[in-house]
C-alpha positions in Angstrom: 0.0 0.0 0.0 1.4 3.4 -0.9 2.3 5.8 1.7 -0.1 8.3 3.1 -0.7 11.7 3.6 -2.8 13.5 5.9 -4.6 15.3 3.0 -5.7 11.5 2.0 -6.8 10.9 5.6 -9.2 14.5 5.5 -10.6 13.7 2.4 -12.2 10.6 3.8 -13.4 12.3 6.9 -14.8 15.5 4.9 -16.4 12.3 2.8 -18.0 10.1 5.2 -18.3 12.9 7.9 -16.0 10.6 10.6 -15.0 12.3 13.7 -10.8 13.9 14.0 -9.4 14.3 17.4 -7.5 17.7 17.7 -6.4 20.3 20.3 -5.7 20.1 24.1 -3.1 19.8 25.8 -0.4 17.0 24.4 -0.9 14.5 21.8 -4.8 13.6 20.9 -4.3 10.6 19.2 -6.3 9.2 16.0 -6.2 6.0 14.9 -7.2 4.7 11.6 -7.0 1.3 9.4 -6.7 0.8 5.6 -7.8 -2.6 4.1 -6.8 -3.2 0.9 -8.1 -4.2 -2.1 -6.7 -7.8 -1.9 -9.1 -9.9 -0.7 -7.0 -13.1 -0.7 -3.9 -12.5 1.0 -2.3 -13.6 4.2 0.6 -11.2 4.6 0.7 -7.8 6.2 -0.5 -5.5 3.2 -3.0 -3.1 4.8 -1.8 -0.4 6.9 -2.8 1.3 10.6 -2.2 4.9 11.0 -1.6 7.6 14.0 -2.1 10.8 13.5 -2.3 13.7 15.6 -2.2 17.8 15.5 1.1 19.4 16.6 -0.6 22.3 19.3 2.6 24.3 19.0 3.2 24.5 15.5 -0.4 23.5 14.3 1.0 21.0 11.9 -0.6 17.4 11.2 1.7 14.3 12.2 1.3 11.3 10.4 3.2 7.4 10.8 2.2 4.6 8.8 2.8 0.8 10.1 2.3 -2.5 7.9 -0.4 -4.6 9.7 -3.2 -6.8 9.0 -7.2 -5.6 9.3 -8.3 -8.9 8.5 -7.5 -12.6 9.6 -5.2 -14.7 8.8 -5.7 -17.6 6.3 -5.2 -20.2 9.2 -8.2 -19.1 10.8 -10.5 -18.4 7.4 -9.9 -22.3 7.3 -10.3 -23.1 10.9 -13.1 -20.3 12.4 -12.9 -20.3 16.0 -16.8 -19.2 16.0 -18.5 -21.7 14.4 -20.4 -18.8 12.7 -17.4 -18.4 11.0 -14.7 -16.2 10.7 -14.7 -12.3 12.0 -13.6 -9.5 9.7 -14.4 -6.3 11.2 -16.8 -4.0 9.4 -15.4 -0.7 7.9 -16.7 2.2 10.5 -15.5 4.4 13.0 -15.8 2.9 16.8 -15.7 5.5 19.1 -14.6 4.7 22.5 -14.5 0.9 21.6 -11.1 0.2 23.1 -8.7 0.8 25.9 -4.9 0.3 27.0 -5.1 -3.4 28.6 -3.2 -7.0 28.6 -3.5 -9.7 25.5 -1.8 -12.1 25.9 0.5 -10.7 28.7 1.6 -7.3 26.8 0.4 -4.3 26.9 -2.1 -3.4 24.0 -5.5 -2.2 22.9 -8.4 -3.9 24.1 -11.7 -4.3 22.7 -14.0 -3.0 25.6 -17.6 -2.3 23.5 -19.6 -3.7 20.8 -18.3 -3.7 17.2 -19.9 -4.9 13.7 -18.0 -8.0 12.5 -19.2 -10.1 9.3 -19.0 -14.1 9.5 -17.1 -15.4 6.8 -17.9 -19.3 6.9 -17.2 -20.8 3.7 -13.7 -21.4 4.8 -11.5 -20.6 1.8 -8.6 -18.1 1.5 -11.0 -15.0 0.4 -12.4 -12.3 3.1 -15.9 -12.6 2.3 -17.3 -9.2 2.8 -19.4 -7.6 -0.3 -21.3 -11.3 -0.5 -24.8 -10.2 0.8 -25.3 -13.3 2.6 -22.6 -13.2 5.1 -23.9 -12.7 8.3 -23.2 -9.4 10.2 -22.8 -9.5 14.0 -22.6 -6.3 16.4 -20.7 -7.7 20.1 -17.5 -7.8 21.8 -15.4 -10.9 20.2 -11.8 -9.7 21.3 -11.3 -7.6 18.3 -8.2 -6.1 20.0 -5.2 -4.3 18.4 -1.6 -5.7 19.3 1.4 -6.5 17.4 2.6 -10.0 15.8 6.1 -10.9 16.4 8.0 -8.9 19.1 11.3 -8.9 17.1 9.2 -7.7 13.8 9.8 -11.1 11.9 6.5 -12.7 11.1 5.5 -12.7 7.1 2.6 -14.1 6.9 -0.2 -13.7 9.3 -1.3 -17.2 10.2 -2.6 -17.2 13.5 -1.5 -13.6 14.4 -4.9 -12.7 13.5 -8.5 -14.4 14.0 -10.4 -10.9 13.5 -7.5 -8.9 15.2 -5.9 -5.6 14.0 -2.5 -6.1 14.0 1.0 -4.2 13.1 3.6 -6.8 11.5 6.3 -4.6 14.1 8.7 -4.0 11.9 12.2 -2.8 13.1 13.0 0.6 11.7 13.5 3.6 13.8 11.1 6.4 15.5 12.0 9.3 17.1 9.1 11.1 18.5 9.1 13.7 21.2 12.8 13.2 21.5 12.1 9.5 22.2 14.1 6.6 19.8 12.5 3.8 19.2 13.6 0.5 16.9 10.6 -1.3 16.3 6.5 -0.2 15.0 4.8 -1.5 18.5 6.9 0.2 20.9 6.4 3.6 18.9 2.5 2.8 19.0 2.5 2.2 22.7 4.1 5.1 23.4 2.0 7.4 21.5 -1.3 5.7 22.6 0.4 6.3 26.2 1.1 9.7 25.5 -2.6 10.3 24.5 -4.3 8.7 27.4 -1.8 10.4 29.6 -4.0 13.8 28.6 -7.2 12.2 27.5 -8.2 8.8 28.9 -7.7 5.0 28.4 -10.5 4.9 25.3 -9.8 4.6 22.2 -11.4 5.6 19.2 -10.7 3.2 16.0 -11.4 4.1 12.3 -11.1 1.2 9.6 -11.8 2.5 5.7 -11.3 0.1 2.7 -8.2 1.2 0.6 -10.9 1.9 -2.5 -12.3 5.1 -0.8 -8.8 6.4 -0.5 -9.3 5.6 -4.9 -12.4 7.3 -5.2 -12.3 10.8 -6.2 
């Protein structure tokens, strides 16, 4: 997926009328997903963004990650809902998560009701235009952590059953002075950062890579 800008970002929102957090004191974190187009793969080829409003110099900030918004092909096969698999709906979820444990890390944890769609036919394509999939609204675990610590995993396998997830690549971050080698310990920190002035909840925004096509 190409890399963004925040003009990109504010076209959607002017678009679909979505909600940006701005102003206050520190960093007011948004956090947004793009899906893409491919509908078949199992490697880390959508993207999650953070991007916040620089109060002092009233400048947008804007840093891209690889991740999955979809599940990995281990669990398209092999749903752990016998519904079938959960792929989470396009939308914004306000206040839908908060700083928490999975799996003995800190990450984001779903804490209210999301739309999912059940993809049961248990192939290696996200089934999510096909009318009769069935939609669900709940709280399945659809948290957002990272796959491999040391930013090695490829594929997505198991990393994902429905879970938003950053491949954590190692590359550097500096932000606020801070250095950082890999993608999940610069995400912590800024999600940190945020609740530090705001509060543990979490607002997440998930648009298919086509609206970012459409003029």
């Amino acid at each position: 997926m190409r890399e963004l800008t925040i003009k990109d970002i504010l076209k959607i929102v002017r678009k679909k009328g979505y909600k940006v957090f701005y102003g206050g004191r520190g960093i007011n974190l948004n956090i947004w997903g793009i899906r893409s187009k491919d509908r078949s793969s199992n490697t880390f080829n959508d993207s999650i963004c953070l991007f916040w409003k620089n109060t002092d110099t009233d400048e947008w900030k804007l840093i891209q990650f690889d991740a999955t918004t979809d599940p990995g092909l281990y669990w398209r096969n092999n749903p752990m809902n016998q519904l079938g698999t959960a792929i989470l709906k396009p939308g914004q979820y306000e206040g839908c998560w908060k700083i928490g444990k999975h799996k003995g890390y800190e990450a984001l944890i779903q804490d209210k009701p999301v739309i999912v769609y059940r993809d049961n036919n248990r192939d290696n394509i996200l089934d999510t235009a096909n009318p009769n999939v069935d939609v669900q609204a709940g709280v399945y675990g659809i948290n957002i952590h990272r796959a491999n610590s040391n930013g090695m995993s490829v594929q997505v396998d198991k990393w994902s059953a429905g879970c938003q997830v950053l491949q954590n690549r190692k590359r550097s971050h500096t932000i606020l002075g801070v250095k950082f080698q890999y993608d999940w310990d610069c995400f912590m920190f800024l999600v940190k950062s945020s609740a530090a002035f705001y509060n543990e909840y979490f607002t997440y925004t998930l648009i298919d890579e086509v609206d970012l096509l459409d003029g």
